[in-house]
MIDOSE-1310 file (N, C-alpha, C; in nm, 2 decimals, decimal comma, always signed):
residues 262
xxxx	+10,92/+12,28/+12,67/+10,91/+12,16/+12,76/+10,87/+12,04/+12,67; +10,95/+11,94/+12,64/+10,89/+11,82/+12,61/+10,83/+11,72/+12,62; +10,79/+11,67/+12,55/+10,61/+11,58/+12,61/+10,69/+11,44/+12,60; +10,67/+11,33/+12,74/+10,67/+11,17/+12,70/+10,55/+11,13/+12,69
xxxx	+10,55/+11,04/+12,62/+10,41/+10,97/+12,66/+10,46/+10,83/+12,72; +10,38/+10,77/+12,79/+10,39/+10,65/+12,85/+10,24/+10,52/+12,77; +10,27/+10,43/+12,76/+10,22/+10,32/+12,72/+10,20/+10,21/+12,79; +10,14/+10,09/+12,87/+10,22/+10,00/+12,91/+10,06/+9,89/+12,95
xxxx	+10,11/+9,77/+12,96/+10,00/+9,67/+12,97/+10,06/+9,67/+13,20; +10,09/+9,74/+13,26/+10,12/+9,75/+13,38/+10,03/+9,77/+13,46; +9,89/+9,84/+13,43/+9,82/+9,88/+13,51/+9,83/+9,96/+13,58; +9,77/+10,00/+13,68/+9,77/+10,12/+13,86/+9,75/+10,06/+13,96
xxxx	+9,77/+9,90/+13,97/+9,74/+9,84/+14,06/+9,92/+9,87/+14,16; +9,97/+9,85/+14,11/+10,13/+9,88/+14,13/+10,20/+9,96/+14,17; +10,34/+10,02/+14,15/+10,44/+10,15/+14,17/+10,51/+10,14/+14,05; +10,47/+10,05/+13,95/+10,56/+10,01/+13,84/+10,59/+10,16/+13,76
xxxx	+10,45/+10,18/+13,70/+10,43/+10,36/+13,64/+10,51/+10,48/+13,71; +10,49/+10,46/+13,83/+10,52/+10,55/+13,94/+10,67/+10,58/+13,93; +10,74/+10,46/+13,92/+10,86/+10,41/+13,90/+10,97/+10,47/+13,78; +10,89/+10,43/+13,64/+10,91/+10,50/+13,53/+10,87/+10,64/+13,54
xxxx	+10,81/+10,74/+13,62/+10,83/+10,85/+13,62/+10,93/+10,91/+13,73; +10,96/+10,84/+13,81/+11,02/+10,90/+13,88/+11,17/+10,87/+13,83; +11,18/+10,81/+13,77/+11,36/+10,81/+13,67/+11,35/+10,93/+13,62; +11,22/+10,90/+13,54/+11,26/+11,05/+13,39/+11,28/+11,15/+13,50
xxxx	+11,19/+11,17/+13,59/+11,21/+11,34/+13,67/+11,35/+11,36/+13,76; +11,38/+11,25/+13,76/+11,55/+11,22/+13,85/+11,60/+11,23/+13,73; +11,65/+11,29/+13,62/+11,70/+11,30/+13,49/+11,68/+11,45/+13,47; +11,51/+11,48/+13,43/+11,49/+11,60/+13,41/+11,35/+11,67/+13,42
xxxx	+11,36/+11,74/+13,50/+11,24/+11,78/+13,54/+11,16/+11,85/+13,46; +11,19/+11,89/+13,35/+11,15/+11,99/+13,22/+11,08/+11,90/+13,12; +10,97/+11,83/+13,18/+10,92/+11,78/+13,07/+10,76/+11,72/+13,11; +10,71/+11,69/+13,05/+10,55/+11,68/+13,08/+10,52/+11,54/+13,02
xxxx	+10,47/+11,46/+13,17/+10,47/+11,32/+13,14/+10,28/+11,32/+13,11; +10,28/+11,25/+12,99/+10,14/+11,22/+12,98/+10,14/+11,04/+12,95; +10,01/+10,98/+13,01/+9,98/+10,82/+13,02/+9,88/+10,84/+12,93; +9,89/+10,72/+12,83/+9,83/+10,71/+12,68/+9,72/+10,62/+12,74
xxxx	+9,78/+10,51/+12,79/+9,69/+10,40/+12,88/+9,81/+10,27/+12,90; +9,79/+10,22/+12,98/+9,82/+10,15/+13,13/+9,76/+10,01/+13,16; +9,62/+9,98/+13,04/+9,55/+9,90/+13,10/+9,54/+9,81/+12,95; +9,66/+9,81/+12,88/+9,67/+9,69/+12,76/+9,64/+9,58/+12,82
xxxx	+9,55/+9,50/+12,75/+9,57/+9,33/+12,81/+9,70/+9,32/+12,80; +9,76/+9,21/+12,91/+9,87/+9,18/+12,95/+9,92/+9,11/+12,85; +10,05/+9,12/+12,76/+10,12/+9,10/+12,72/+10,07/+9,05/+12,53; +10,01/+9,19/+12,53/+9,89/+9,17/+12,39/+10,00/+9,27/+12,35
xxxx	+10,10/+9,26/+12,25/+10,19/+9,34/+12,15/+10,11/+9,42/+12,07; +10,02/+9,35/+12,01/+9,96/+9,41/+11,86/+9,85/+9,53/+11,96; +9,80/+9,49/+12,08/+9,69/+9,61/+12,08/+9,76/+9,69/+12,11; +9,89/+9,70/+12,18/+9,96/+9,81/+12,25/+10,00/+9,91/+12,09
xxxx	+10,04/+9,80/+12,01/+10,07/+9,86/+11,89/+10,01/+9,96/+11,85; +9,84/+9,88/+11,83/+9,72/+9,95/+11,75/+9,69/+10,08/+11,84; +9,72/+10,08/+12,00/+9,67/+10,19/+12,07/+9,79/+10,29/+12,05; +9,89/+10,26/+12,02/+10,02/+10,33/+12,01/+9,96/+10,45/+11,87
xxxx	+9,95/+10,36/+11,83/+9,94/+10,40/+11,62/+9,79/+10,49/+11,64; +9,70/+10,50/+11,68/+9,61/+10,61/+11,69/+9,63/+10,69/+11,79; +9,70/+10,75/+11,86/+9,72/+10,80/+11,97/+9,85/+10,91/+11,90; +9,96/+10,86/+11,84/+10,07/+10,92/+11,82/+10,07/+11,07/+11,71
xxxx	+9,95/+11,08/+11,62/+9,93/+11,18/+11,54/+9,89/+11,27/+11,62; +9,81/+11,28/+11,76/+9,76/+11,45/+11,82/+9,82/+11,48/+11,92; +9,96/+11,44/+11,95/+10,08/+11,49/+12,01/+10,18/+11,55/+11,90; +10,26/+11,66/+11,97/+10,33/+11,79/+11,90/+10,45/+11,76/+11,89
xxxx	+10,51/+11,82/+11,76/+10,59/+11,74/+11,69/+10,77/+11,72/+11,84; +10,80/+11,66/+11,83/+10,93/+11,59/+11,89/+10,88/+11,57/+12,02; +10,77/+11,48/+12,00/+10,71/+11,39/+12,14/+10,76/+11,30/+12,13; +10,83/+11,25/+12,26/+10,87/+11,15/+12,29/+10,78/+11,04/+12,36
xxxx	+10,76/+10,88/+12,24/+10,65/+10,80/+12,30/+10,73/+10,69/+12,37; +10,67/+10,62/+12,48/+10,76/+10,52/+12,52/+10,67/+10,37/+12,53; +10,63/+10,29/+12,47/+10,57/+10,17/+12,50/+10,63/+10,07/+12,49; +10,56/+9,98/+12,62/+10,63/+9,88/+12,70/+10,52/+9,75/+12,72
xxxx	+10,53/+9,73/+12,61/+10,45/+9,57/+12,58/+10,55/+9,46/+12,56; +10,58/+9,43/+12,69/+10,72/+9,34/+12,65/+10,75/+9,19/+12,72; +10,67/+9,09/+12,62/+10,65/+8,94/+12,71/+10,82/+8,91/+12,70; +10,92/+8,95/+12,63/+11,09/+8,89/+12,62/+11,17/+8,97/+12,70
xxxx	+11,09/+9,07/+12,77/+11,20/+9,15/+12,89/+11,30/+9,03/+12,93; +11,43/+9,08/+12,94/+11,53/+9,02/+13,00/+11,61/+8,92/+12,94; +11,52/+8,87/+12,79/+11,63/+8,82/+12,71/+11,67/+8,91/+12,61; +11,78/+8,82/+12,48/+11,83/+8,88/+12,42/+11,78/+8,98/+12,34
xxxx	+11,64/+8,99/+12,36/+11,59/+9,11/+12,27/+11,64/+9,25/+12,28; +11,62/+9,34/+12,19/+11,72/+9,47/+12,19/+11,58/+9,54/+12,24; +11,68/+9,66/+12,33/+11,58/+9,79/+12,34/+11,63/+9,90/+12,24; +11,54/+9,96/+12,18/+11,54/+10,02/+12,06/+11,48/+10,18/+12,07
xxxx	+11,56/+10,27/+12,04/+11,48/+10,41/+12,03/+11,48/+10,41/+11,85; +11,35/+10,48/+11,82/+11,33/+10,51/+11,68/+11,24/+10,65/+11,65; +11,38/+10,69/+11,57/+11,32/+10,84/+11,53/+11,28/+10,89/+11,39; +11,14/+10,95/+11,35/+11,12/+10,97/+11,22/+11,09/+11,12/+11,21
xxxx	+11,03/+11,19/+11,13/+11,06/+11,30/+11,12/+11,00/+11,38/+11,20; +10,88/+11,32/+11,27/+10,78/+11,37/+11,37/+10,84/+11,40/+11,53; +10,89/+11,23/+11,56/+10,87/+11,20/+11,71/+11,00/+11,10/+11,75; +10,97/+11,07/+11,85/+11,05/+10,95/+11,90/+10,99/+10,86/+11,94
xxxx	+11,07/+10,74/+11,92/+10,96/+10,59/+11,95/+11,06/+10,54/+12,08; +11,01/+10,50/+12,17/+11,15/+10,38/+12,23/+11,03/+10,29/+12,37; +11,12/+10,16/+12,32/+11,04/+10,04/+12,36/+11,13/+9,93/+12,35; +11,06/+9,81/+12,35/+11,12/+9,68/+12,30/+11,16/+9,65/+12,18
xxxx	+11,19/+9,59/+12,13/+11,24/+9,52/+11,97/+11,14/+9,43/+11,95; +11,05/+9,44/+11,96/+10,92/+9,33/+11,93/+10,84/+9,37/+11,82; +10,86/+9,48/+11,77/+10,79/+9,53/+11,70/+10,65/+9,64/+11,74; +10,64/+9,64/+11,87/+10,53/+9,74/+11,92/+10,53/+9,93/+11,84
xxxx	+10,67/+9,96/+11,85/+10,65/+10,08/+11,77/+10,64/+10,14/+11,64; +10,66/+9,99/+11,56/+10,68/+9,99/+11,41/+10,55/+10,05/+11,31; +10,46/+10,01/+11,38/+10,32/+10,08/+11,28/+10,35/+10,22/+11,32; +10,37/+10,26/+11,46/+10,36/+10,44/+11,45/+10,49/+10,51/+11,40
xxxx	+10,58/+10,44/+11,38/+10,70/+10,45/+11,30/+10,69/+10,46/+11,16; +10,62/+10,41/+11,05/+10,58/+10,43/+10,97/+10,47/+10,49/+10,93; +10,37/+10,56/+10,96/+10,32/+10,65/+10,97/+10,39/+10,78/+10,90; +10,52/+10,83/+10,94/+10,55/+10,89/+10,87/+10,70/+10,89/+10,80
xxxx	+10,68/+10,75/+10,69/+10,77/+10,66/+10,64/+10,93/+10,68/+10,68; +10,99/+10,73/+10,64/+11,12/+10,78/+10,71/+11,16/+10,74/+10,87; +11,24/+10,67/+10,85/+11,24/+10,63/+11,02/+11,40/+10,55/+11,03; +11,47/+10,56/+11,15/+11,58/+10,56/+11,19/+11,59/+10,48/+11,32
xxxx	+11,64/+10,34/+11,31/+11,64/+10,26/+11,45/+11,76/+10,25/+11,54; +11,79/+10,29/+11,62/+11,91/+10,26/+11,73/+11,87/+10,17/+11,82; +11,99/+10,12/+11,88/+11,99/+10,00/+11,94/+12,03/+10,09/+12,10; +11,99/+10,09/+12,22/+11,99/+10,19/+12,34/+12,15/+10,14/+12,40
xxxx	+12,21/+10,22/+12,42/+12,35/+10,18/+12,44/+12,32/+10,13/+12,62; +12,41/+10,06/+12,68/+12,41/+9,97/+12,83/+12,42/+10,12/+12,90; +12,56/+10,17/+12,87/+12,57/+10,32/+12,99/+12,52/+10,40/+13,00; +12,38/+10,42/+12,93/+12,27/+10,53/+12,99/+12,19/+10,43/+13,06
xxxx	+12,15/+10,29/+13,09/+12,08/+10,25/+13,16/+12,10/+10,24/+13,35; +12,00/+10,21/+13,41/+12,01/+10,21/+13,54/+12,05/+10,06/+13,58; +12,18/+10,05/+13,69/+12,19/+9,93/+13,71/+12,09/+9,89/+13,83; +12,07/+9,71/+13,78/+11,96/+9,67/+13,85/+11,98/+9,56/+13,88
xxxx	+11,98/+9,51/+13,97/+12,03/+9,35/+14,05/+11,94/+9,23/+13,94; +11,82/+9,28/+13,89/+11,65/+9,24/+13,84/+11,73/+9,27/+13,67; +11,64/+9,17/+13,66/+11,66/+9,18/+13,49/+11,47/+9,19/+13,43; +11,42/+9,24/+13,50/+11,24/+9,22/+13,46/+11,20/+9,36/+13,43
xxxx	+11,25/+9,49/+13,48/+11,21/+9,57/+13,43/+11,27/+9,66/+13,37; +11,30/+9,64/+13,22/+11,34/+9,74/+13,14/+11,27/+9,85/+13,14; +11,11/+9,88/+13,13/+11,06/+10,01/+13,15/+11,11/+10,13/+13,25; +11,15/+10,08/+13,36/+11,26/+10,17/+13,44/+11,36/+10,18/+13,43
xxxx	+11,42/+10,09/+13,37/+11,61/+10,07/+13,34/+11,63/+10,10/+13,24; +11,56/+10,08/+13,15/+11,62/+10,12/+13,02/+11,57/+10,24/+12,92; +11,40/+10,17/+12,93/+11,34/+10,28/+12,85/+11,26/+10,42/+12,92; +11,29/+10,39/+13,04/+11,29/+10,55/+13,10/+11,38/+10,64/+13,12
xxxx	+11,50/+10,61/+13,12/+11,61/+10,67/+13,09/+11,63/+10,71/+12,97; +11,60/+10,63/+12,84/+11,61/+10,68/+12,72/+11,57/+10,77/+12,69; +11,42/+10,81/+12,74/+11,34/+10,89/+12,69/+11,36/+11,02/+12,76; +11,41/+11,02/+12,88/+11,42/+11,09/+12,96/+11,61/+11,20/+12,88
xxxx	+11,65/+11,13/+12,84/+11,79/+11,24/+12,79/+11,77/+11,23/+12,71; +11,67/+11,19/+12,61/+11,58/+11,25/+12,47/+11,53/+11,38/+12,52; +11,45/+11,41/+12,59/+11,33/+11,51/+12,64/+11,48/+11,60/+12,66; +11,61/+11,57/+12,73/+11,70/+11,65/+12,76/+11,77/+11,71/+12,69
xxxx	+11,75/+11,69/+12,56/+11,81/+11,69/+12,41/+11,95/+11,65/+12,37; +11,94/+11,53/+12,43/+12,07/+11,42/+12,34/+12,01/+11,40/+12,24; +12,06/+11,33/+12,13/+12,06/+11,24/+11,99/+12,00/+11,14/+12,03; +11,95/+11,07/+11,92/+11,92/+10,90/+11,93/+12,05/+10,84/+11,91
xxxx	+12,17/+10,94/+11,85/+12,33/+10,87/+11,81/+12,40/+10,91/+11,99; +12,37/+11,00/+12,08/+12,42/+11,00/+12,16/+12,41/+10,91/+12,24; +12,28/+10,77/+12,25/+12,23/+10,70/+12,37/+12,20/+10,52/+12,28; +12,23/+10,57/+12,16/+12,20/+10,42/+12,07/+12,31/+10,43/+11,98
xxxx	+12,33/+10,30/+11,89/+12,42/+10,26/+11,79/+12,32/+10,21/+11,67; +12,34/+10,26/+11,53/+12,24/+10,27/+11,41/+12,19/+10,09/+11,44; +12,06/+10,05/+11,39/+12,08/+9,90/+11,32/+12,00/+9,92/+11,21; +12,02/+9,81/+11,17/+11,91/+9,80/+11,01/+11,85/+9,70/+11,04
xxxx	+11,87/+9,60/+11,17/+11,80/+9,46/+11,15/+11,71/+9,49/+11,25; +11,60/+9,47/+11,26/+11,49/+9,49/+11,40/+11,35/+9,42/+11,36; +11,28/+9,38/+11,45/+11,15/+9,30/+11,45/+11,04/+9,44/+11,39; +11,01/+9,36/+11,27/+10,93/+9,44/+11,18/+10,73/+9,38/+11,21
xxxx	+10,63/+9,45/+11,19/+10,58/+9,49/+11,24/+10,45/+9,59/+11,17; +10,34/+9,52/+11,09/+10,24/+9,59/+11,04/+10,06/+9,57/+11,10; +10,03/+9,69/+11,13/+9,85/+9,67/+11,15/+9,80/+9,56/+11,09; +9,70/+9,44/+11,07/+9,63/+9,39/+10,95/+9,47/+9,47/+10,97
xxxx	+9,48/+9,53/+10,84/+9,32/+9,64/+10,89/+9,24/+9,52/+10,79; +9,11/+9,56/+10,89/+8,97/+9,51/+10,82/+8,98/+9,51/+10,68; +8,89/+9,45/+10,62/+8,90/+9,38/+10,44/+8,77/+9,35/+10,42; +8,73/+9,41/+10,29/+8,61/+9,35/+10,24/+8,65/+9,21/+10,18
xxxx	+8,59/+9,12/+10,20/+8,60/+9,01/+10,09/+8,47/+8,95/+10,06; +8,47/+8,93/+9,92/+8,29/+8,97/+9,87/+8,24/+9,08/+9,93; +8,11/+9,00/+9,96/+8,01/+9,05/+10,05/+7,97/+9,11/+10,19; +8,09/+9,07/+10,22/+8,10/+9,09/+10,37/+8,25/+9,18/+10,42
xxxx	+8,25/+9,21/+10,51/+8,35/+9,27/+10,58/+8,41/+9,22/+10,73; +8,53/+9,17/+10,72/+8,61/+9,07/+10,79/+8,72/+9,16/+10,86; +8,72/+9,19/+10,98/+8,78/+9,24/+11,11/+8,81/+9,19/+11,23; +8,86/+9,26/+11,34/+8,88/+9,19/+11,45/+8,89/+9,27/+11,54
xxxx	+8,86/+9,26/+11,64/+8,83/+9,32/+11,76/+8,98/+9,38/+11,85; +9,04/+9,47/+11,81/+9,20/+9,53/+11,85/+9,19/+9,57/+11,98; +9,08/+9,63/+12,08/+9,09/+9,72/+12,16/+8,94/+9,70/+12,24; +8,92/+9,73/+12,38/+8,81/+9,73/+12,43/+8,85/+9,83/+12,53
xxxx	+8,76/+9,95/+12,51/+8,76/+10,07/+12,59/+8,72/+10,07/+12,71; +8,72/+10,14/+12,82/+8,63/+10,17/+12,94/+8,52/+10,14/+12,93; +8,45/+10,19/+12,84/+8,30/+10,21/+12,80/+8,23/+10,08/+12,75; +8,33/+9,98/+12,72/+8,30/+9,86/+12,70/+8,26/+9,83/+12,50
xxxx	+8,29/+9,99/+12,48/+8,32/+9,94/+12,30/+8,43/+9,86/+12,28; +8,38/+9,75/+12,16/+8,42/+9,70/+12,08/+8,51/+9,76/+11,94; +8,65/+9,84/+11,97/+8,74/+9,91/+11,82/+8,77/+9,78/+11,73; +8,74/+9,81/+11,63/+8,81/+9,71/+11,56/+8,92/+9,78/+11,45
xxxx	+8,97/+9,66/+11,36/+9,08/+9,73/+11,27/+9,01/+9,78/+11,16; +8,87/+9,80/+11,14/+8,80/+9,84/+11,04/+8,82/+9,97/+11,04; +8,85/+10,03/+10,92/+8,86/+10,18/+10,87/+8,75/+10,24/+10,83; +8,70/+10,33/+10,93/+8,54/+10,35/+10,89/+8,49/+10,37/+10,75
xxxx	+8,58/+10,45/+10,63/+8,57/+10,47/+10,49/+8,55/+10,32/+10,49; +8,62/+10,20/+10,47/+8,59/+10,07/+10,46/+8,48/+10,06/+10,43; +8,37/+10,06/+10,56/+8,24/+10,06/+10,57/+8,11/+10,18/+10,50; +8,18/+10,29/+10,49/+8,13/+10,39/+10,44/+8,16/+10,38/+10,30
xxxx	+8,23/+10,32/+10,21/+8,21/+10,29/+10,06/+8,13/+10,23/+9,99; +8,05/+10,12/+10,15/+7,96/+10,02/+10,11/+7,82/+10,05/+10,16; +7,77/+10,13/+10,26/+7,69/+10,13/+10,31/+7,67/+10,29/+10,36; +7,55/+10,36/+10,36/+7,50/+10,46/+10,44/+7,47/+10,48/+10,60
xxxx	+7,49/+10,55/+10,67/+7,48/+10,59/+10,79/+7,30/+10,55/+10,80; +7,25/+10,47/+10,88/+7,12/+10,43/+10,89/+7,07/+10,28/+10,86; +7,19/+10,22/+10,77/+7,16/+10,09/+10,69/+7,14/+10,01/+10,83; +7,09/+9,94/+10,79/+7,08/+9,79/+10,86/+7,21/+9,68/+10,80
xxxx	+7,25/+9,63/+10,91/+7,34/+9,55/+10,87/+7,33/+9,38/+10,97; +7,43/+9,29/+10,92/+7,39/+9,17/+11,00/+7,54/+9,15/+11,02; +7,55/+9,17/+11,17/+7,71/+9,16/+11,25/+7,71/+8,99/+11,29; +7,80/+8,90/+11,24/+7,82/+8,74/+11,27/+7,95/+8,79/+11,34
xxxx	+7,93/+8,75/+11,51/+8,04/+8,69/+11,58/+8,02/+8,59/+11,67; +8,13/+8,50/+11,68/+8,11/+8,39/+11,73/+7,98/+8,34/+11,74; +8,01/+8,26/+11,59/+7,87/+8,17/+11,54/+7,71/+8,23/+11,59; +7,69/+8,34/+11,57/+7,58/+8,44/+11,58/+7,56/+8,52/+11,58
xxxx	+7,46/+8,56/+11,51/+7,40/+8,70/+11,43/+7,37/+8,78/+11,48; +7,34/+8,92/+11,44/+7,28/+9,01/+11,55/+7,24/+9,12/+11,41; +7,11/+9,17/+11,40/+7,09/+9,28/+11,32/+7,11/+9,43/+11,40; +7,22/+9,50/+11,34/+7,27/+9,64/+11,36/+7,28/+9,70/+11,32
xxxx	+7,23/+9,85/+11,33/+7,23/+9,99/+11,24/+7,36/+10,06/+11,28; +7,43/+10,07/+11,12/+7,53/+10,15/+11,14/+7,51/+10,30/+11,16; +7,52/+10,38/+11,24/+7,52/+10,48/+11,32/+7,62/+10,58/+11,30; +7,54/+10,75/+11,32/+7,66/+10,84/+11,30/+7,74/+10,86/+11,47
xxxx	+7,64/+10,83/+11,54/+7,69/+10,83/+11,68/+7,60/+10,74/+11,75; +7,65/+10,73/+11,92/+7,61/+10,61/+11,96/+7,44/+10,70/+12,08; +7,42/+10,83/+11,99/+7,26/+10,90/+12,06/+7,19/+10,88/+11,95; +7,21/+10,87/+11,83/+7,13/+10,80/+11,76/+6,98/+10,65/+11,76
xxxx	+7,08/+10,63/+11,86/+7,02/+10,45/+11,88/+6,97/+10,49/+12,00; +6,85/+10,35/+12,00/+6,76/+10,36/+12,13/+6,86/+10,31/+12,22; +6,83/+10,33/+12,33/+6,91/+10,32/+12,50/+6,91/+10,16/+12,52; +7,04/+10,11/+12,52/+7,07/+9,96/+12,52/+7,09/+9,90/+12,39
xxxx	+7,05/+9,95/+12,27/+7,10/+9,90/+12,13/+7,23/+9,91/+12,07; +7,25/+9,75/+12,04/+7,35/+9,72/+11,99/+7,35/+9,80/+11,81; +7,49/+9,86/+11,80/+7,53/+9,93/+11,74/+7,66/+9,97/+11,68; +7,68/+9,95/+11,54/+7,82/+10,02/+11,45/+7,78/+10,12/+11,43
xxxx	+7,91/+10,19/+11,49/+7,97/+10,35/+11,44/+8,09/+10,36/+11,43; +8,14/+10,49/+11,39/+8,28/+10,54/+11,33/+8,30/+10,61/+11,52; +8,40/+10,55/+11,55/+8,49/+10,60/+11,68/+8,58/+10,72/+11,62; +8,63/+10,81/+11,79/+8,70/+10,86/+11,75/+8,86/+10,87/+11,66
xxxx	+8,90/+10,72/+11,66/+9,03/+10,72/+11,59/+8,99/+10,65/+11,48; +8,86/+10,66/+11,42/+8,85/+10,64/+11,29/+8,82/+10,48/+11,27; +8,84/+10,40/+11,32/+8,79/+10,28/+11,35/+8,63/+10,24/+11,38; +8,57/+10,13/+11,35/+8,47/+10,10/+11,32/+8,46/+10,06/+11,48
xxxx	+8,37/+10,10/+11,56/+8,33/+10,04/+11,67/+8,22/+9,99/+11,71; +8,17/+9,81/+11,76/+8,07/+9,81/+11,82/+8,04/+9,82/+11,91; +7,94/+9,86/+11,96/+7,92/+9,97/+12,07/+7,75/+9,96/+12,12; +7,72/+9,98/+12,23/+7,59/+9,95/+12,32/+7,52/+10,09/+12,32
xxxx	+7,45/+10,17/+12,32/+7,41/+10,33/+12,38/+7,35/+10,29/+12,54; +7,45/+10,39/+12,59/+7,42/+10,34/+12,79/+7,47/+10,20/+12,79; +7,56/+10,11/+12,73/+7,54/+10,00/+12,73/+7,70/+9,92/+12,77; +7,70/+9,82/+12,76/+7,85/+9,74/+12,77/+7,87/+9,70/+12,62
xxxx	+7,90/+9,68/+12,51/+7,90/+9,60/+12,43/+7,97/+9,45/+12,47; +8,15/+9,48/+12,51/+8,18/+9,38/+12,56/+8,14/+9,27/+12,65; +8,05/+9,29/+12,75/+7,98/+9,21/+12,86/+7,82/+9,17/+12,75; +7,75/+9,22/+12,71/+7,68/+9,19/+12,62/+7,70/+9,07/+12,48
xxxx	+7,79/+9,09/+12,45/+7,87/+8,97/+12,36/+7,97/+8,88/+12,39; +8,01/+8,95/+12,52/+8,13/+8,84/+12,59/+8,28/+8,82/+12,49; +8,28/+8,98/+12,42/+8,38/+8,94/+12,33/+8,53/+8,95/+12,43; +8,63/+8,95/+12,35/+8,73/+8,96/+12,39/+8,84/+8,98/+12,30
xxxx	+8,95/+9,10/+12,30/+9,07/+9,18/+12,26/+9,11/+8,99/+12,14; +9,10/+9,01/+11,99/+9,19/+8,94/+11,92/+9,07/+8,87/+11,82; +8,91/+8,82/+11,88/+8,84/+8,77/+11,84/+8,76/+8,88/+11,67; +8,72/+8,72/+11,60/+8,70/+8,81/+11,47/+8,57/+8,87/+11,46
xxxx	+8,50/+8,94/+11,37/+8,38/+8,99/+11,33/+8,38/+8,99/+11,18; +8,26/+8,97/+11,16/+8,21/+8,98/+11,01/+8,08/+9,07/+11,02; +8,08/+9,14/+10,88/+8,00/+9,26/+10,87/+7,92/+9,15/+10,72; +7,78/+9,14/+10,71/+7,74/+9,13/+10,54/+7,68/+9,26/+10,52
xx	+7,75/+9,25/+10,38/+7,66/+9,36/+10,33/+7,63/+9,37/+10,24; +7,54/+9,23/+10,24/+7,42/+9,20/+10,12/+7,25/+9,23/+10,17
């Protein structure tokens, strides 16, 4: 049985989701729909990206992912399946699948041919017209040559990860969980070449300071302490114990962070 995964800045307020599965299962019922998340800020490319890109290594090899972060639905942008040696990608031409596309360098773009798509009076939702269908006679085991046409030209598309420069460490806030952590694009080794689990550190965002212990987990810290630790996808997260970080800082998905670590 084949795995999709689903992606999408759509939310569950809707039938939108609902919608995109019920194509794939009017196609083929032999396959196992799993939701990565649903709740990207609306029409944020790069986080859909960044949640794409940690998420795609602990699914089994010829998973089929589908993300739909797409502010150019309905114009000339291409819908695109891409396959590398692992998985399948298929989304928009915006670049959303390109970091988990190179992950494991090798990678092959098709452009989704018109006659596997569903006709639609609406030109607003490709995620049911186009890229649920695609993924859907993927899982059925067509080709990416049976349902696309090769291209070489496509909207290219890289992470920018956290950076020491000097003395400090310069990031940005990619992702805000349920839990109200703060992911950023910092690579926990980043911080771990510079500093020990316990150090004290001085976190500057928006024009003020805050002294924080970087942490091996978030039971470490007293109950309400603001706090760096290494998340599960390996990313540096700020983070509250029992706490919000987000509502606490009032951050928000894009804004920067600086780490000293003098």
């Amino acid at each position: 049985m084949k795995v999709i995964t689903l992606l999408t800045d759509f939310g569950l307020k809707d039938t939108y989701v609902a919608q995109m599965k019920g194509v794939i299962l009017e196609i083929t019922r032999d396959v196992h729909i799993v939701d990565l998340s649903h709740d990207i800020t609306p029409q944020n490319v790069m986080e859909g990206a960044f949640l794409l890109y940690t998420a795609v290594p602990y699914f089994p090899r010829g998973s089929i992912h589908v993300a739909v972060v797409d502010p150019g639905v309905g114009t000339k942008r291409k819908a695109i399946v891409i396959e590398n040696p692992v998985c399948f990608l298929v989304g928009p031409d915006n670049g959303i699948l390109i970091p988990s596309a190179k992950l494991y360098k090798d990678f092959k773009v098709y452009e989704i041919k018109k006659d596997i798509c569903r006709q639609s009076i609406g030109s607003t939702f490709n995620a049911r017209d186009v890229f649920a269908p695609a993924a859907a006679f993927l899982a059925k085991g067509y080709s990416p040559e049976d349902i696309g046409e090769r291209i070489e030209s496509f909207v290219d598309m890289d992470i920018e990860f956290g950076r020491k420069e000097g003395d400090r460490i310069v990031g940005k806030i990619m992702h805000i969980d349920g839990f109200g952590n703060l992911i950023t694009n910092v690579r926990g080794e980043t911080l771990l070449k510079e500093k020990d689990f316990g150090s004290v550190l001085q976190l500057n965002f928006e024009n003020k300071t805050y002294g924080v212990r970087f942490l091996k987990s978030y039971g470490f810290a007293e109950e309400k302490e603001l706090l760096l630790t290494i998340g599960g996808s390996g990313f540096l997260e700020i983070s509250v114990n029992k706490g919000n970080a987000s509502e606490l800082l009032g951050a928000k998905v894009g804004e920067e962070i600086f780490i000293d670590l003098y």
